[in-house]
N, C-alpha and C positions, 0 to 999 in steps of 0.2 A: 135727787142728789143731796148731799149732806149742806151744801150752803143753800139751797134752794128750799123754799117755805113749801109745803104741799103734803099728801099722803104721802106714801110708799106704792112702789111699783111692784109689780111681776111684770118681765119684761121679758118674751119667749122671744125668740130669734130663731131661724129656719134659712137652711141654705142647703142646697144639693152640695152631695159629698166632695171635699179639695174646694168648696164656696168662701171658706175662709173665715164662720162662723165661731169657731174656738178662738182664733187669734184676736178677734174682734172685740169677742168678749173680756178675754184678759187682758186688753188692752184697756179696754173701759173701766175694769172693775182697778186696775192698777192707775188710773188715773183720778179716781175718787174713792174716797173712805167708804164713804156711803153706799157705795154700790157692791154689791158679793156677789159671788154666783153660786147658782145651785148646783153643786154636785151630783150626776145621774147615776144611776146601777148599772152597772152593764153585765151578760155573761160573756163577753166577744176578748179572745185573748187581751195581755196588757202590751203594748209595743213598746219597742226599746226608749227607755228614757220616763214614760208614766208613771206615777205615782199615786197608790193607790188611796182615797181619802182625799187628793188633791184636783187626779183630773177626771178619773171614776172610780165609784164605791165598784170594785170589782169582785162579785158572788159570782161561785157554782151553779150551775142549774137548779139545783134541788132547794136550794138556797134563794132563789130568787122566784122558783114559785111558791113555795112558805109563804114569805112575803105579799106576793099578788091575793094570796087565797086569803092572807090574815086580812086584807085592804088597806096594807100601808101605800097603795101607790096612788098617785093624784091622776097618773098614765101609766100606762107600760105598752112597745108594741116589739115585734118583732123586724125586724131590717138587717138586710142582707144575712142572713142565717143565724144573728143571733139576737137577743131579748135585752131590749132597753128600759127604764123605768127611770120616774122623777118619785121622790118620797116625800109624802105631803107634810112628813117635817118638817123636809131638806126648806121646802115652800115658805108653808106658814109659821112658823118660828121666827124668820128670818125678815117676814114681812111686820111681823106684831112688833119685832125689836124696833123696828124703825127703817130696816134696810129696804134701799131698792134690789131688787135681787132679777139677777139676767140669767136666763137659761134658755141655754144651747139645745134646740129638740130640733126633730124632722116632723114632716107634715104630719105623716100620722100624729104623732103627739101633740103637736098645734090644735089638730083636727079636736083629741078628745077634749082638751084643755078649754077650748071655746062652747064646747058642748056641754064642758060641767060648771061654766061660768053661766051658763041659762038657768040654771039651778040655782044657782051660788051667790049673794048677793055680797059676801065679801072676796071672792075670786071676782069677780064682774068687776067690782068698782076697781081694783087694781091692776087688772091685766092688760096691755098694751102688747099686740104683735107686730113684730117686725119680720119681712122675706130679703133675705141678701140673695145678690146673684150677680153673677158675672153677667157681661154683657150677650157673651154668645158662648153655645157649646164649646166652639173652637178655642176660644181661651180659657174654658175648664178644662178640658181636654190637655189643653198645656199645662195650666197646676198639678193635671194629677199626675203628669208624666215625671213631674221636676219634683215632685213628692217623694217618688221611687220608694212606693209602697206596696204597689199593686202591679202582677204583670198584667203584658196588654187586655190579656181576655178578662181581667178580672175588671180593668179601666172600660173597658167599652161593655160592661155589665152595667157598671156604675153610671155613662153616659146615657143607657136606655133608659134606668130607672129616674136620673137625673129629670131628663125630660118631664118625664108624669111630674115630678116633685115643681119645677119649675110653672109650669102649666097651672099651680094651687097658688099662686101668687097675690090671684085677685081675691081672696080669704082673708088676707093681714089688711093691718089698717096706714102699713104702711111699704114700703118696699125701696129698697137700695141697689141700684144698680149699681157694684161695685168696681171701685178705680184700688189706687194704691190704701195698703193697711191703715196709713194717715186718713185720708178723702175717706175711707168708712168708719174711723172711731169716730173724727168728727160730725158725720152724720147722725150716727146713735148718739154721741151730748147732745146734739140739737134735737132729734127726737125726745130725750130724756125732757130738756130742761122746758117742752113745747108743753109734754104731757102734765108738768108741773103747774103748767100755769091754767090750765084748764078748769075752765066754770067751776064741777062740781068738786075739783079736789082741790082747788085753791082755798087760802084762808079769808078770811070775813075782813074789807078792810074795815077798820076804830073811826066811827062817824061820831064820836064825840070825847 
């Protein structure tokens, strides 16, 4: 974070769908300078109130595999019928400026993210993952209802896949059982300002 001494983060975050992972994020990124978030592609319709450039770069299909084939994407997977991607601009740009930068993916994206970080010696030393999650089905189940986005077959689609998603939890380095929108922004600072202080991305203290 911007008052805190350290590298820059990439700061992936993962929650089963109605998890509460977007709200999280702009909550955090709206509570310090220093933090931005990465804006994902999506091809999956815009819903009422989105904007596009702010909460997804929103491409056509044909548009968005250009893109995979040129190898702008750092990820890309497919979830619930349509194609998501993070752009390793959106990323590393964001990361060279100085910014901690939080992005909102599902597992699969977590998945390939940590796998191109074995590769990656400047994705590794900055990446920190985080899994939110409600305590139990039953209170996702309530989010997605009071959502009123999805009818019920579409919500108890959501719950199955949920489950698998949930189940990748022990992958992250860290995990938030989540309470009120409060009780998890402040977990993610405290996550944030932990990772700052950490051995190798701390500064050197002036021994003379």
């Amino acid at each position: 974070m911007a008052e805190t001494p350290g590298e820059s983060l990439l700061i992936i975050i993962s929650a089963p769908s109605g998890g509460g992972k977007t709200t999280v994020c702009e909550k955090v990124a709206e509570s310090n300078p220093g933090v931005v978030r990465a804006v994902t592609c999506t091809t999956r319709p815009r819903r009422e109130g989105e904007r596009d450039g702010t909460d997804y770069h929103f491409l056509d299909a044909p548009t968005f595999l250009k893109r995979v084939e040129a190898g702008d994407f750092l990820e890309h997977a497919t979830v619930h019928g349509n194609s998501y991607g993070t752009l390793k601009s959106e990323v590393f740009d964001k990361v060279r400026q100085g910014k901690d930068v939080l992005l909102s993916i599902d597992v699969q994206g977590a998945a390939t993210i940590r796998a191109q970080a074995l590769k990656d010696a400047e994705l590794r030393r900055a990446l920190v993952s985080v899994f939110l999650t409600p305590p139990s089905i039953s209170v996702l189940e309530e989010r997605l209802k009071k959502r009123g986005t999805d009818s019920p077959e579409a919500i108890a689609g959501r719950l199955s896949i949920a489950r698998q998603e949930i189940a990748e939890w022990k992958n992250y380095d860290y995990v938030v059982i989540s309470g009120s929108i409060a009780e998890d922004v402040n977990r993610m600072l405290a996550i944030l300002k932990a990772e700052k202080m950490r051995q190798f991305r701390a500064r050197a203290p002036i021994l003379s």
